[in-house]
C-alpha positions as CSV (number, residue, x, y, z in Angstrom):
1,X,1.9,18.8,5.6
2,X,3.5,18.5,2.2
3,X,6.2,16.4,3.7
4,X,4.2,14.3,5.4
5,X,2.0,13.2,1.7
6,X,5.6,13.0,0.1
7,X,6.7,10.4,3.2
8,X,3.3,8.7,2.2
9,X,3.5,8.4,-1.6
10,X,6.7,7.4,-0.8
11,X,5.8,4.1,1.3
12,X,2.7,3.5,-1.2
13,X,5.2,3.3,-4.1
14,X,7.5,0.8,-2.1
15,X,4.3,-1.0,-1.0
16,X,3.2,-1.6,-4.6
17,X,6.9,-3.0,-5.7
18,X,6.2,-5.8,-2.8
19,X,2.5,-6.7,-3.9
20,X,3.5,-6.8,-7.3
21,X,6.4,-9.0,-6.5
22,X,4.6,-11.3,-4.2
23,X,1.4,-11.9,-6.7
24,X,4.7,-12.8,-9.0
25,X,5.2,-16.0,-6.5
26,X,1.7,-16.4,-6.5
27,X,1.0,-19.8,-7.7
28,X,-2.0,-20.6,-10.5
29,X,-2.8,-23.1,-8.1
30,X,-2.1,-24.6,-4.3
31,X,-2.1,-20.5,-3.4
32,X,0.6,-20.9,0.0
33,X,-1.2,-19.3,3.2
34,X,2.2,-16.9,4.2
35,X,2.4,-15.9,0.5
36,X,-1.3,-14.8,0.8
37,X,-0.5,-13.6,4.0
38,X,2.1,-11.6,2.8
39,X,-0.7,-10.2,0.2
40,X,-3.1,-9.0,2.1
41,X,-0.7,-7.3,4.6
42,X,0.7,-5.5,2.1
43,X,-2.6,-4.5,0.9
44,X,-4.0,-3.6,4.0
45,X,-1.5,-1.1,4.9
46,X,-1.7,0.4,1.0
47,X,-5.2,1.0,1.8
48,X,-4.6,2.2,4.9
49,X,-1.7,4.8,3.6
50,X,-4.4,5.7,0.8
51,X,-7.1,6.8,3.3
52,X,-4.2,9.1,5.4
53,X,-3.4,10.2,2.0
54,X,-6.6,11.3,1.0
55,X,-7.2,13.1,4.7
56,X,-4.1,14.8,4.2
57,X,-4.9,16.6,0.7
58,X,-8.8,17.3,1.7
59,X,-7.3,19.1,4.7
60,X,-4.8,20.8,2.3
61,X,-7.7,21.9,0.0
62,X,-9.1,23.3,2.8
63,X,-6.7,25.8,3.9
């Protein structure tokens, strides 16, 4: 199970490099649709890797 959290923070870190650098090309104004695109996908699956995350270590405080 440990492994499995490591693989995950793992991925989260990477996936915060890529928001980060995409709000970079975020323009003040005129916001492109595929940069925003690119946003929110990114932020979807970061949310999604937090809730595993989370699942993963209140089953691991369980045992």
């Amino acid at each position: 199970m440990q492994n499995r959290i490591d693989d995950i923070k793992k991925k989260m870190a990477a996936l915060e490099i890529l928001i980060k650098e995409t709000k970079t090309r975020l323009p003040a104004h005129s916001v492109k649709p595929p940069v925003m695109m690119d946003l929110i996908e990114y932020e979807d699956q970061y949310d999604a890797l937090q809730k595993q995350l989370n699942q993963l270590k209140n089953k691991q405080a369980l045992l």
